[in-house]
N, C-alpha and C positions, 0 to 999 in steps of 0.2 A: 391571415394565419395566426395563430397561439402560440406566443411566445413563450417556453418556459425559459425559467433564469438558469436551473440548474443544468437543464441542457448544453445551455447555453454556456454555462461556464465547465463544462464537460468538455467540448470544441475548443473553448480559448486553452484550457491546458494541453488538448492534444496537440494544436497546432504550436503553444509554444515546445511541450518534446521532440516534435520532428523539427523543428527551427533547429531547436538545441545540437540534436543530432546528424543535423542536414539530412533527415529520413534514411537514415543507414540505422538497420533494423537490428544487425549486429552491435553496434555500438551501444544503442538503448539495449538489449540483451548484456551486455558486457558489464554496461553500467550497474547494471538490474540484480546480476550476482554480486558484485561488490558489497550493494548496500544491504545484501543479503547476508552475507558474511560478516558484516560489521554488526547487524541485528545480533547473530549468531555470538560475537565475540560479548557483546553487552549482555544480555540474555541469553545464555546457554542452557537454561532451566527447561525456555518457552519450547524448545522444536524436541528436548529428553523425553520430555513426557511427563517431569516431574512434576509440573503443575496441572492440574485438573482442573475440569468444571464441576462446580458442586453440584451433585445430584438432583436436592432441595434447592428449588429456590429460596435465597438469602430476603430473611422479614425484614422490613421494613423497621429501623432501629428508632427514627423518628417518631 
């Protein structure tokens, strides 16, 4: 069988969040708004709206 690496390091993070969590699904949820809100306190621009995506694609400056 074809081994991919990303998959495969897909699996080592999931197993190490449930380690982390002892698979208590709430807790990874719990944790998940935290760093959510701490995004939010760093970046409060990113979830306003105040920043956009530019319509144009940005040329190439080089």
């Amino acid at each position: 069988m074809w081994n991919d690496p990303i998959i495969e390091e897909l699996h080592k993070i999931r197993a190490d969040r449930d380690a982390q969590f002892n698979g208590d699904l709430t807790a990874m949820l719990e944790s998940l708004k935290t760093i959510e809100q701490e995004w939010l306190l760093k970046f409060p621009k990113l979830m306003s709206g105040e920043i956009r995506v530019a319509e144009q694609p940005v040329k190439d400056v080089l």
